[in-house]
C-alpha positions in Angstrom: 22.6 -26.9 13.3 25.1 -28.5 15.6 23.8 -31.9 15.4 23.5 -31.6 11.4 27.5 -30.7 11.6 28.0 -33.3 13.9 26.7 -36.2 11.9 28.0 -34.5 8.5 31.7 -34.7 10.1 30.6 -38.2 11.3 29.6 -39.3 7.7 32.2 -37.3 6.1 34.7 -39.2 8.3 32.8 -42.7 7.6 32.5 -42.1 3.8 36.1 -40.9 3.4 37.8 -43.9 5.0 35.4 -46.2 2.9 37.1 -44.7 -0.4 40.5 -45.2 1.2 39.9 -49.2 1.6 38.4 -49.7 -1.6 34.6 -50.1 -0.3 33.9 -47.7 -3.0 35.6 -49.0 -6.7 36.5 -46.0 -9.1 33.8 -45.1 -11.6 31.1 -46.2 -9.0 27.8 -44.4 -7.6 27.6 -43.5 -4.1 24.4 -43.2 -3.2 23.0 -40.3 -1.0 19.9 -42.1 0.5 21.2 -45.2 1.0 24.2 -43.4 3.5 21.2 -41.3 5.1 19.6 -45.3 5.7 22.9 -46.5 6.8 24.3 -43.8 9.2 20.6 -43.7 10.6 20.2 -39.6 9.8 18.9 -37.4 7.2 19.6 -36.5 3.6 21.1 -33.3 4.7 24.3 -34.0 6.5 25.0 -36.4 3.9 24.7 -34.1 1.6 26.9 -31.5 3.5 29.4 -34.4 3.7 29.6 -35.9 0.0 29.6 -32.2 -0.8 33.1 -31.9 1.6 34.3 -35.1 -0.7 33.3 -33.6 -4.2 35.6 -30.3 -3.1 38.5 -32.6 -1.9 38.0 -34.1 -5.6 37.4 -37.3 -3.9 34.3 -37.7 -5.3 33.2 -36.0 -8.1 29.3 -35.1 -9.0 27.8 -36.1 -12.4 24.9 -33.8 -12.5 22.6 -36.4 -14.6 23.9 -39.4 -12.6 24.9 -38.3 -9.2 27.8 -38.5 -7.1 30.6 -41.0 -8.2 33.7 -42.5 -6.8 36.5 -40.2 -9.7 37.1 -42.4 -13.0 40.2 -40.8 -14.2 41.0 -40.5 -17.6 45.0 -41.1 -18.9 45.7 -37.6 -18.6 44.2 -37.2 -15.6 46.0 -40.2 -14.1 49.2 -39.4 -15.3 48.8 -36.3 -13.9 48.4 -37.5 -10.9 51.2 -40.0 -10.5 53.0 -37.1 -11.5 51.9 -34.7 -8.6 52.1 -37.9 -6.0 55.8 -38.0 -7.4 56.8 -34.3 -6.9 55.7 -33.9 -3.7 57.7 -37.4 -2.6 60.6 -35.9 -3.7 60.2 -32.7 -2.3 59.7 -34.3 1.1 62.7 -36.3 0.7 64.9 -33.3 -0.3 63.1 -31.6 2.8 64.2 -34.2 4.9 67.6 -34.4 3.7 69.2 -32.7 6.8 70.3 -34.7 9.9 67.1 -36.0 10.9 65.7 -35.2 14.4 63.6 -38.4 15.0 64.1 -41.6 13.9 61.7 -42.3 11.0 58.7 -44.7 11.4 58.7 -48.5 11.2 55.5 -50.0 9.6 55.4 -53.6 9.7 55.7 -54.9 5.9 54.2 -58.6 5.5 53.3 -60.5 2.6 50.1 -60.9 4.5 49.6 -57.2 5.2 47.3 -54.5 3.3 49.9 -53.2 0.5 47.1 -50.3 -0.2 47.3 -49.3 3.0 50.8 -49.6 4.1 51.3 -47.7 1.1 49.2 -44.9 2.3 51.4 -44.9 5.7 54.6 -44.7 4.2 54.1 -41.7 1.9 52.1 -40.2 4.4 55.1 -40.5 6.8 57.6 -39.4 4.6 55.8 -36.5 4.2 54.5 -35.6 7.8 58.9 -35.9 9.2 59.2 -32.9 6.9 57.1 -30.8 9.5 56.1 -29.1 6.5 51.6 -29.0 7.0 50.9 -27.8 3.3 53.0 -30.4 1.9 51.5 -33.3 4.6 48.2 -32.2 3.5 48.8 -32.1 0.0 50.5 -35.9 0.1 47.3 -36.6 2.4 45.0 -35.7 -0.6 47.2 -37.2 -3.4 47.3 -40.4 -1.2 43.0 -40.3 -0.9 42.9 -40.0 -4.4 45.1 -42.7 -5.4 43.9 -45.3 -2.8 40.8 -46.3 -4.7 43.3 -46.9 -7.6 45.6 -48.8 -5.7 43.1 -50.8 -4.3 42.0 -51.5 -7.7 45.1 -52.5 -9.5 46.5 -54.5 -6.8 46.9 -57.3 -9.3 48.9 -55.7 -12.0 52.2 -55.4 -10.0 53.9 -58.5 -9.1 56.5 -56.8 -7.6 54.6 -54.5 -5.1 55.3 -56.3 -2.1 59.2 -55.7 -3.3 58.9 -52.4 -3.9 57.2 -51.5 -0.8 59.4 -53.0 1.2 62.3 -51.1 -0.6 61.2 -47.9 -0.4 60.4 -48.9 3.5 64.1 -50.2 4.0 65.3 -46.6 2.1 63.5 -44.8 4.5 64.3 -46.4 7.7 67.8 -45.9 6.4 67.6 -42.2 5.9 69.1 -42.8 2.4 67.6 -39.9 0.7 69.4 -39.6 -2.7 68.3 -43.8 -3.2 64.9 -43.4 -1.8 64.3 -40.8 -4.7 65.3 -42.7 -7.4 62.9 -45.6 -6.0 60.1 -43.0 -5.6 60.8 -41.9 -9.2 60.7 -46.1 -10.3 58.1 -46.9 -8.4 55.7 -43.8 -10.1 57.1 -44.3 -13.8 56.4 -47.9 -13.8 52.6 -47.1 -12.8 52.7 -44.0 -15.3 53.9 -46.6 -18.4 50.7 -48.8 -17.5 48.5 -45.9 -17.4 46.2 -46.5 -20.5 45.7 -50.2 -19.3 44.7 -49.3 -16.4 42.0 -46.8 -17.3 40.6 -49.0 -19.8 40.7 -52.5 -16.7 38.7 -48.9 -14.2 36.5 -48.3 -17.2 35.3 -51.2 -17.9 35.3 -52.7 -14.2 32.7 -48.7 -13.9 30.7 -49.9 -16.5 29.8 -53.3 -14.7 29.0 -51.4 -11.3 26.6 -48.9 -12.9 
């Protein structure tokens, strides 16, 4: 039993950082035997590990087709960019008080990965709260919305700028101007919500 939860924590581990740099598009079918074939193991660790993913809602389980990367619908979406919002601005109201460590530089490049850098910054934001529940809750909203990032890369012209914005606000401790870019930044992705669901939906249509 010890060496199944190894190798399901191993796969688990694998699997998850594979949605996070966009292996995996939305609306895609991850496929249970073919990880068993990969990771050189059997079915049931795999199993115990997509199963880790489906309760995380970072995969979701389509009982006729199988296990799939989440293809969000607008609500759904919106919903989310909403939740990824809040909890931004909580952290930044968190950390309004004299801060006790000087906050993270993250090297923003034309050149770099925007998804990822993305990922750092909200994650660090959140984490200089020393607030766990809300770290873990920006943690999720930020595994969730990778995928999507990853996906959409295209449709902002200006995410280099606003990344590097957001990054300056932070560096800055400027708290009350670091909001109103976290609050741009989410209500210009919220306005292009039904495009992109229908660019997801029919880009899941190809892969399956």
């Amino acid at each position: 039993m010890d060496a199944i939860h190894s190798k399901s924590v191993f796969v688990y581990r694998q699997v998850r950082r594979a949605l996070r740099s966009g292996s995996y598009a939305p609306g895609q079918r991850i496929d249970p035997a073919r990880l068993a074939a990969e990771f050189k193991t059997s079915p049931t660790p795999v199993r115990f590990a997509l199963y880790r993913l489906v309760g995380e809602a970072l995969v979701v389980d389509h009982a006729r087709s199988g296990l799939h990367v989440p293809l969000f619908t607008e609500v759904a979406l919106r919903d989310l960019y909403d939740w990824m919002e809040c909890l931004l601005l909580m952290a930044c109201d968190i950390g309004a008080a004299p801060a006790t460590r000087k906050p993270e530089p993250l090297e923003i490049s034309a050149d770099g990965d925007q998804v990822n850098l993305t990922w750092q910054l909200f994650d660090a934001i959140a984490r200089a709260t020393s607030h766990t529940c809300l770290h873990q809750a920006v943690k999720q909203a930020n595994d969730r919305l990778a995928p999507i990032r990853r996906a959409t890369q295209g449709l902002f012209d200006r995410g280099l700028e606003e990344l590097s914005q957001l990054h300056r606000l932070w560096q800055a401790s400027d708290m009350p101007a670091l909001k109103s870019a976290v609050r741009e930044y989410h209500e210009l992705r919220k306005q292009r919500v039904p495009y992109i669901v229908a660019l997801l939906s029919d880009r899941g249509d190809y892969l399956n």
